[in-house]
C-alpha positions as CSV (number, residue, x, y, z in Angstrom):
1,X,-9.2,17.7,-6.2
2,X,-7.4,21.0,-5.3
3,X,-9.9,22.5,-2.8
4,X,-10.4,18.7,-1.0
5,X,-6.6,17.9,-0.2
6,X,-5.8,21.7,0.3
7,X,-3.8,21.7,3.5
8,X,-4.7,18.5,4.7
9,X,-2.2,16.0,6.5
10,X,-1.0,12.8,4.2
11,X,1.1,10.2,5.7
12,X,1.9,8.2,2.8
13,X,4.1,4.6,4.2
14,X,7.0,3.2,1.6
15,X,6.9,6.4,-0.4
16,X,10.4,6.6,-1.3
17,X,9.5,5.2,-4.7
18,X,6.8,3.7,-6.8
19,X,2.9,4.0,-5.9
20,X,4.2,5.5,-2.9
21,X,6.4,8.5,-4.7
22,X,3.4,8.8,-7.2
23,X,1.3,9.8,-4.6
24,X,3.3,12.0,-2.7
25,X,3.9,14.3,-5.7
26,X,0.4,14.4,-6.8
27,X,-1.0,15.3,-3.2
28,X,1.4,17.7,-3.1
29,X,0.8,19.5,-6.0
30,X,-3.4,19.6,-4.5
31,X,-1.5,21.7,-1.7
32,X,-1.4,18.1,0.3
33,X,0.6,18.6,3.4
34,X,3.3,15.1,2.8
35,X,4.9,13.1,4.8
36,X,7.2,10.5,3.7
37,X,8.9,7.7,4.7
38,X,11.1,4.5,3.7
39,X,13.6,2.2,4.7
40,X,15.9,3.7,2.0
41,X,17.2,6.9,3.5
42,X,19.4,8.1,0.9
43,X,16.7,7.5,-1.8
44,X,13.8,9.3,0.9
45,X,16.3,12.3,0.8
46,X,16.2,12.2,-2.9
47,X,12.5,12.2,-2.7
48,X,12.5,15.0,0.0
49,X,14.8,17.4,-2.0
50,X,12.7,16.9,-5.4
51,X,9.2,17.3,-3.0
52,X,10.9,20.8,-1.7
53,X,11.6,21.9,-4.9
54,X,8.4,22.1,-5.9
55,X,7.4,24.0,-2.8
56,X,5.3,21.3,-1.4
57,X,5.5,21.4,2.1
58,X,6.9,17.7,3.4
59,X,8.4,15.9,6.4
60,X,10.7,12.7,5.4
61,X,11.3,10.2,8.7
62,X,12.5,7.3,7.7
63,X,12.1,3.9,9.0
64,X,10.6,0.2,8.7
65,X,7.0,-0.1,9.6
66,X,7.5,-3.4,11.1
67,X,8.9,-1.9,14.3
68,X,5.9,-0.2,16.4
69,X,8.3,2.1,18.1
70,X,8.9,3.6,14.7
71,X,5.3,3.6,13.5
72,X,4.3,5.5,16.9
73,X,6.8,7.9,16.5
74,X,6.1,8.3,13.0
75,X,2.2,9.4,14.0
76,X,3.9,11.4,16.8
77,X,6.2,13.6,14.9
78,X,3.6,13.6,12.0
79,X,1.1,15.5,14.6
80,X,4.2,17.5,16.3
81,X,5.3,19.2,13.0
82,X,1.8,19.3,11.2
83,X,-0.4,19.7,13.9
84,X,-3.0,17.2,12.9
85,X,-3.4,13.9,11.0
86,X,-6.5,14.0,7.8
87,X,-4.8,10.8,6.0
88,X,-2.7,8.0,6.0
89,X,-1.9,5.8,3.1
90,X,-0.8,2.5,4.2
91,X,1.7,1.3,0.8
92,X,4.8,0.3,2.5
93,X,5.3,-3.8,1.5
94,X,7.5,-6.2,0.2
95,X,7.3,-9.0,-2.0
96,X,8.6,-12.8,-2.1
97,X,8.0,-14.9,-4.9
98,X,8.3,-18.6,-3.3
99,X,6.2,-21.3,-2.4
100,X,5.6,-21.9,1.0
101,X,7.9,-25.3,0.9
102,X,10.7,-24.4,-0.6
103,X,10.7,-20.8,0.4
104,X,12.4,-19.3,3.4
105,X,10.4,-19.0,7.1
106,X,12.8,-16.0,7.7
107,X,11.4,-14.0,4.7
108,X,7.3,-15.5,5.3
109,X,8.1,-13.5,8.5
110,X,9.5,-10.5,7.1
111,X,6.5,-10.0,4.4
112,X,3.8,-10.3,7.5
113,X,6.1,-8.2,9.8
114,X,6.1,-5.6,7.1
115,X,2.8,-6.3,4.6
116,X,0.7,-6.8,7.9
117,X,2.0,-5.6,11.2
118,X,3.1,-2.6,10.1
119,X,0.0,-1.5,8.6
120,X,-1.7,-2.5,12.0
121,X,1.0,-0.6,13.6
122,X,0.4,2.3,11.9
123,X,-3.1,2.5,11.9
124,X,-3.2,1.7,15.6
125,X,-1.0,5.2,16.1
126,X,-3.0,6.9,13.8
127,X,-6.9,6.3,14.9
128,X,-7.2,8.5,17.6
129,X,-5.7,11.4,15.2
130,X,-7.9,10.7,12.5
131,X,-11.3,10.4,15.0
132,X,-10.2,14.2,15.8
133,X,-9.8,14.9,11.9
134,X,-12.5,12.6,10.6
135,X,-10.1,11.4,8.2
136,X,-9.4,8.7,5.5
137,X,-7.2,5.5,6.4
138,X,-6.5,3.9,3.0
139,X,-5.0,0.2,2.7
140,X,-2.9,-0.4,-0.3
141,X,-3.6,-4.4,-1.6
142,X,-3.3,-6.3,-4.8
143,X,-5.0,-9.0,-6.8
144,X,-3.1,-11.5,-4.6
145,X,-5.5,-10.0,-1.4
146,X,-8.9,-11.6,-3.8
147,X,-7.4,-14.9,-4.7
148,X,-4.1,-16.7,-2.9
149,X,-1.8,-16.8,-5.7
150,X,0.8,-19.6,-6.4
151,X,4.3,-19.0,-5.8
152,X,3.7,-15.7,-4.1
153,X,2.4,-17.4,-1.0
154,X,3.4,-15.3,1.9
155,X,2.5,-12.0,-0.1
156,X,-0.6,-13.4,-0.2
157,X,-1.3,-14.2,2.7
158,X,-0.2,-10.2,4.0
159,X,-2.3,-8.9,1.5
160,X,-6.1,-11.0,2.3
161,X,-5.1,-10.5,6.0
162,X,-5.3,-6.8,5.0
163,X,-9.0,-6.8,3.9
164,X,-10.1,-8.7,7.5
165,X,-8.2,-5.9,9.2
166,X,-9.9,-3.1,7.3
167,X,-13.0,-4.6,7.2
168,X,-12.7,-5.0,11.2
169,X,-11.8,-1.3,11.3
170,X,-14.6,-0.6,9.3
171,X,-16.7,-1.4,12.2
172,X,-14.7,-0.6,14.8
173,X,-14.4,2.8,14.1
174,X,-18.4,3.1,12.9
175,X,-19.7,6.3,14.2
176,X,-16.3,8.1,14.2
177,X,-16.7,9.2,10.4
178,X,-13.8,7.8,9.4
179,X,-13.4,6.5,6.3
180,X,-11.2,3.1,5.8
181,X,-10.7,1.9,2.1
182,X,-9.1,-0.6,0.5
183,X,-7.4,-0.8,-2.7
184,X,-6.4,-3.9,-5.2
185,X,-4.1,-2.5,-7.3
186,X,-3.3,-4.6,-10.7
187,X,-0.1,-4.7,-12.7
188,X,1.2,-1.7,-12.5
189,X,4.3,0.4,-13.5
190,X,7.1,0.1,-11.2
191,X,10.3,1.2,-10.7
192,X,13.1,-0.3,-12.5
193,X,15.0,-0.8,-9.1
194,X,12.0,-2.4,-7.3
195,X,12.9,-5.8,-5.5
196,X,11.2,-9.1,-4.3
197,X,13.0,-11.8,-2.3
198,X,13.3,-15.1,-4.0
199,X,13.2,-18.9,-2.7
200,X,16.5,-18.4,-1.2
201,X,15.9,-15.1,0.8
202,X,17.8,-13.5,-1.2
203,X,17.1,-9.7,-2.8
204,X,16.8,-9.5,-6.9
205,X,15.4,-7.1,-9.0
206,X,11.4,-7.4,-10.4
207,X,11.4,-9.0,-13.7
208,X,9.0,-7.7,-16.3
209,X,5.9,-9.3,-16.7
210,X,5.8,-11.0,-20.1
211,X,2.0,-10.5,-22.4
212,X,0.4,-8.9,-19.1
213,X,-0.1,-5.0,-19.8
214,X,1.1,-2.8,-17.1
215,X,-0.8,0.1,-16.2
216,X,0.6,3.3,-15.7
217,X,1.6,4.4,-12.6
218,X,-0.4,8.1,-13.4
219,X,-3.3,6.1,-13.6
220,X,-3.3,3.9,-10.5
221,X,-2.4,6.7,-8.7
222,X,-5.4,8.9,-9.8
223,X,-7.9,6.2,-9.1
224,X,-6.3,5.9,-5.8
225,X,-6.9,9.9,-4.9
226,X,-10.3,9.3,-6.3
227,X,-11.0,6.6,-4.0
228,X,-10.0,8.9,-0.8
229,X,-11.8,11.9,-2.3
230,X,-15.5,9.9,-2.6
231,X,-14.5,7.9,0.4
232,X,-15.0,4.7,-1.5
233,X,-14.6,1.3,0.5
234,X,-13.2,-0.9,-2.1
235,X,-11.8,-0.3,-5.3
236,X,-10.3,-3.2,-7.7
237,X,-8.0,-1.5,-10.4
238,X,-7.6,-2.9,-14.0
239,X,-10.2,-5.2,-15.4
240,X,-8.3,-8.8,-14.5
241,X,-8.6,-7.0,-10.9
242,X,-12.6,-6.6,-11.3
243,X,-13.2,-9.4,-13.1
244,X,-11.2,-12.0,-10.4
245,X,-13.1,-10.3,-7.8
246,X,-17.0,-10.8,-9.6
247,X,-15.6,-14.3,-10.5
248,X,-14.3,-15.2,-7.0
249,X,-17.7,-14.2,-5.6
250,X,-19.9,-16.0,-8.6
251,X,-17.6,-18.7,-9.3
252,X,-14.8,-19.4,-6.8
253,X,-14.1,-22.9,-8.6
254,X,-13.4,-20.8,-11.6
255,X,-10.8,-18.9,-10.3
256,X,-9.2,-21.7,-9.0
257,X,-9.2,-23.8,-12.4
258,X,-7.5,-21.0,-14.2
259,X,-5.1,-20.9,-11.8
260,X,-4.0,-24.4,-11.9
261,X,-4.1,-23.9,-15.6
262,X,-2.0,-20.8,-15.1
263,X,0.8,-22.5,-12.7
264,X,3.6,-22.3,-15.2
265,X,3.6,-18.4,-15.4
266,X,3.6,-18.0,-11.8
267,X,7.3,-20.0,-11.7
């Protein structure tokens, strides 16, 4: 891992906690060259200071992806300071747990502003950098971007929109050698301050998720690296994550059963 991220570029999108941090720290410490970025800017400060205390060399800008005057300057500033662009990590999101008639159209919006324009936005910025560098472009997704999940209907819908837009990218940018991936991440360790909105629009604080096992955030983050290391297309973490996605392709009726069945955990 050392000698492959050694030096290179890594813009890493919502990284001012969670999968995001992770990842920061851990390309760092393979001499990764990080920048960071988040709505958050007292918490991205945080993150900067404890990134520069362990000598890793980082640029913090923060912002909100959903405005493509930010996500061009963020490429912009990213190649002005670093001189090139080798990765980007597309992890910022947010969450709404709601279904689509009772929920808010104000926060729908926000979750595809954020989940999906943003990552185009950035990725858009970022292309003609990672031609030159023959880079990695990673999307960061979640069961919910296999199977629409009840209750979490916008997030859903930002997170399967992400595989068309890699998977258009993909061929798009055949011939260039650069790599575009996508990731379905499972349950996974978060941070205790992370927030979804609710049917109201409102902000509130992630409950746990009762009799589902979390994975640890070390791990996801490892199989993520691995992923942009071996240049991977696709990888589904946790085995619900691989088993909805065999099961969706075998047996799409299946998935859909246990859902139904499932309904009352979703709530």
């Amino acid at each position: 891992m050392q000698n492959y991220f050694q030096d290179k570029v890594v813009v890493i999108t919502g990284s001012n906690q969670g999968i995001g941090k992770k990842l920061a720290f851990q390309l760092g410490s393979y001499g990764a060259k990080i920048v960071i970025n988040g709505r958050n800017q007292e918490k991205l400060e945080a993150v900067l200071l404890e990134l520069q205390h362990k000598d890793i060399a980082v640029l913090a800008l923060g912002g909100d992806v959903s405005s493509a005057a930010f996500c061009e300057r963020l490429i912009a500033e990213t190649v002005s300071h670093f001189g090139r662009l080798d990765i980007l990590i597309n992890n910022a999101g947010m969450s709404a747990k709601a279904s689509l008639e009772e929920g808010s159209l104000a926060v729908f919006k926000t979750v595809i502003e954020i989940n999906l324009l943003g990552t185009a936005y950035v990725s858009k910025f970022a292309i003609p950098h990672l031609k030159k560098s023959q880079g990695s472009m990673l999307f960061i997704s979640s069961l919910a971007g296999i199977h629409g999940l009840p209750y979490f209907t916008s997030y859903s819908t930002s997170k399967m929109a992400l595989t068309a837009l890699a998977e258009s990218l993909r061929l798009e940018l055949h011939g260039h050698n650069v790599h575009v991936g996508t990731a379905y991440v499972g349950f996974t360790e978060t941070a205790k301050e992370k927030t979804v909105y609710n049917a109201k629009g409102e902000l509130e604080f992630l409950q746990k998720r009762e009799n589902i096992q979390a994975t640890p955030l070390a791990v996801t983050v490892d199989k993520l690296i691995r992923q942009i290391k071996r240049r991977k297309k696709s990888s589904y973490h946790s085995t619900m994550g691989k088993m909805n996605y065999i099961l969706n392709r075998v047996s799409p009726g299946f998935v859909e059963f246990f859902l139904k069945k499932s309904l009352h955990k979703f709530k």
